[in-house]
N, C-alpha and C positions, 0 to 999 in steps of 0.2 A: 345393877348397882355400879356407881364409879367408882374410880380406882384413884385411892389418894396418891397423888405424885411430888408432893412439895409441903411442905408448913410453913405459915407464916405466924409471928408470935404478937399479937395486939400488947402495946405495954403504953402507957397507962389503960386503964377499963374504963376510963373517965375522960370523957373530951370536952373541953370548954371553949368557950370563945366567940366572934362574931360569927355570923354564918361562913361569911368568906375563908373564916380562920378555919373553922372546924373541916369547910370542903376541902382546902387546902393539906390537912391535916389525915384524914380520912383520904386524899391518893397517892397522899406520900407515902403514910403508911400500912396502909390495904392494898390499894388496886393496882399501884404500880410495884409493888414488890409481887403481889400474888401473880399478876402479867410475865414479870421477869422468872417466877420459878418458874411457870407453865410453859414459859418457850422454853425453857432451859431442857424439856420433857416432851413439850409436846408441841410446837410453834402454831400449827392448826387450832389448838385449844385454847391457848393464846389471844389467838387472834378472832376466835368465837366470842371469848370473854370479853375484849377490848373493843368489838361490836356491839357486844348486850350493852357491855355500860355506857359508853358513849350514846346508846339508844335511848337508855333508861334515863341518861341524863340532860339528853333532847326533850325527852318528854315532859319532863317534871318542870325543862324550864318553859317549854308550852304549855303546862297547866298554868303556871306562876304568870305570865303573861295574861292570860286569859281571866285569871282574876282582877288582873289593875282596871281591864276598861269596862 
């Protein structure tokens, strides 16, 4: 099981906006704060995390591509 080493606090539960807003929105206040505790703890973990997303976020804009043509 992992080991929590940081809290981050989501405040609003409600996100609105253009898409651009909302991603914008969603790394200000998730992934780069959650990045920032983890190195603070763990830099390896970090930097695992800041892999996955940026992977997860290659990918999805290759599906999104792949739909236009």
């Amino acid at each position: 099981m992992s080991k929590v080493i940081g809290e981050v606090n989501l405040n609003p539960s409600r996100i609105e906006g253009t898409p651009d807003q909302v991603a914008v929105h969603i790394f200000k206040e998730v992934i780069c704060p959650s990045i920032e505790e983890l190195a603070k703890n763990d830099p390896e973990a970090a930097n695992v995390f800041a892999y996955h997303i940026f992977a997860l976020a290659l990918s999805q804009f290759a599906e999104f591509l792949s739909t236009i043509n």
